[in-house]
C-alpha positions in Angstrom: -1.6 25.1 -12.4 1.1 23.1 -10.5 1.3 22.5 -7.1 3.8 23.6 -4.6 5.4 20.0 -4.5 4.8 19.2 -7.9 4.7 15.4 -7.7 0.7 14.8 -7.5 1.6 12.9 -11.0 4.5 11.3 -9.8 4.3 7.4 -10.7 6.8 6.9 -8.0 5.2 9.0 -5.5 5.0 7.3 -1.7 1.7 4.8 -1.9 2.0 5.1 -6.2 0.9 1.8 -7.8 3.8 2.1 -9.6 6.1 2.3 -6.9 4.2 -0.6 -5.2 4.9 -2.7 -7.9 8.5 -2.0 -8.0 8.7 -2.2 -4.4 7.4 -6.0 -4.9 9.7 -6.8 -7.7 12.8 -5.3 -5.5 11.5 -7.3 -2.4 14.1 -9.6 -0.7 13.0 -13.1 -1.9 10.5 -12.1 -4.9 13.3 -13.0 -8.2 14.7 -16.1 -6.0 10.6 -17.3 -5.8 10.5 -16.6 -9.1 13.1 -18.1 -10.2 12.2 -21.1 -8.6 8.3 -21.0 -9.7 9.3 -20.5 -13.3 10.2 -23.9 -13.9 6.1 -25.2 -12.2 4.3 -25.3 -9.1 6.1 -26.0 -6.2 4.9 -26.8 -2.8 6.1 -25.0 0.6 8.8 -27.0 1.8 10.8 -27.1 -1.3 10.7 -24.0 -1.9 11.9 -23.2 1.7 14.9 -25.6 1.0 16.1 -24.7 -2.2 15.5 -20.8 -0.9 16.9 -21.4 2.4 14.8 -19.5 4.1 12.5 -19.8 7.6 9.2 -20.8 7.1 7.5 -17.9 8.7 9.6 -15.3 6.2 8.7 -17.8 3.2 4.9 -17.4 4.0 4.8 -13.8 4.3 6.7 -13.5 1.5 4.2 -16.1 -0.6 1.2 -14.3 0.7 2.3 -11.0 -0.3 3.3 -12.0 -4.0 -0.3 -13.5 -4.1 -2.2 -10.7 -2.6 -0.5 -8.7 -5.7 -1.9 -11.4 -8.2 1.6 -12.8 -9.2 1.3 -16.0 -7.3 -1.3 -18.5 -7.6 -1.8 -20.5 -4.0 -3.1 -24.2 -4.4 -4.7 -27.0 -1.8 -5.4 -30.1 -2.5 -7.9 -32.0 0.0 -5.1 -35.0 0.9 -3.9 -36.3 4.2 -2.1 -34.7 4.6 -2.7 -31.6 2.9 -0.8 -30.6 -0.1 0.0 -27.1 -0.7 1.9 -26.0 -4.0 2.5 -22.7 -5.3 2.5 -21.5 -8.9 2.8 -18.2 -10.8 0.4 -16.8 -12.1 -0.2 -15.0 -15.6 0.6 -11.4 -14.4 3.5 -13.1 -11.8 4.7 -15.1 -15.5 5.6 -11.5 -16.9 8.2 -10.9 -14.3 10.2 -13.8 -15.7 12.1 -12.3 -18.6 13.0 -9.4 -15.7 14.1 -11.8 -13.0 16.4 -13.7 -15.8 17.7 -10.7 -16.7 18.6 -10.0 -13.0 20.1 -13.1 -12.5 22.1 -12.5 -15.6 23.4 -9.2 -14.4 24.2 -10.6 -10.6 26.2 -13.4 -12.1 28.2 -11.3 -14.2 28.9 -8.5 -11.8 29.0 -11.0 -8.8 33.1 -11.2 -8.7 33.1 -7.4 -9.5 31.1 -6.6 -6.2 33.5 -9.4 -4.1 36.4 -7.4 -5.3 35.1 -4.8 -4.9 34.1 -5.0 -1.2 37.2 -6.8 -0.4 38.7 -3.4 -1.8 37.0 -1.1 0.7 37.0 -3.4 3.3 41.3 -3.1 3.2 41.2 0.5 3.1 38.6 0.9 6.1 40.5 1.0 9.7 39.2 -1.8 12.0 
């Protein structure tokens, strides 16, 4: 019998796995980390420089990429400490989609400039 919504099997549905997972890939920064991390482990700072990105958004970023198991978070007991970043098996599968990504935005990239240039001349203001 469905329901009156009928979403309960919705993959997409609000709080889905699914849609969790997608929400990750989609995040803000998560195919520029990967994109980075695909070539090895990186530590903070350079990632921060070659992201160009503050610190505090890097780490929450980071620590929410290896809460989902797709980023592997390493400390090494030096003075002073070392801290690099790696993907992990389950974050490695995201590769062939980020690339693909990257792909697509550098195709489409002088598309979109012309095309905003386009509605930017015909908005008043």
């Amino acid at each position: 019998m469905s329901s009156a919504s009928g979403r309960e099997n919705e993959p997409y549905g609000i709080g889905t796995p699914t849609r969790e997972a997608v929400e990750r890939l989609a995040g803000r920064w998560t195919v520029l980390i990967t994109h980075v991390l695909e070539s090895g482990p990186t530590r903070f700072n350079d990632l921060k420089n070659r992201l160009g990105v503050s610190g505090q958004v890097l780490a929450r970023a980071l620590r929410d990429l290896e809460r989902d198991g797709l980023v592997a978070r390493r400390v090494y007991p030096e003075v002073p400490v070392r801290v690099e970043y790696e993907l992990t098996a389950l974050g490695g599968t995201m590769c062939p989609v980020v690339q693909e990504i990257r792909r697509w935005a550098e195709r489409m990239a002088p598309a979109i400039v012309e095309a905003r240039a386009g509605y930017d001349r015909s908005r008043p203001g």
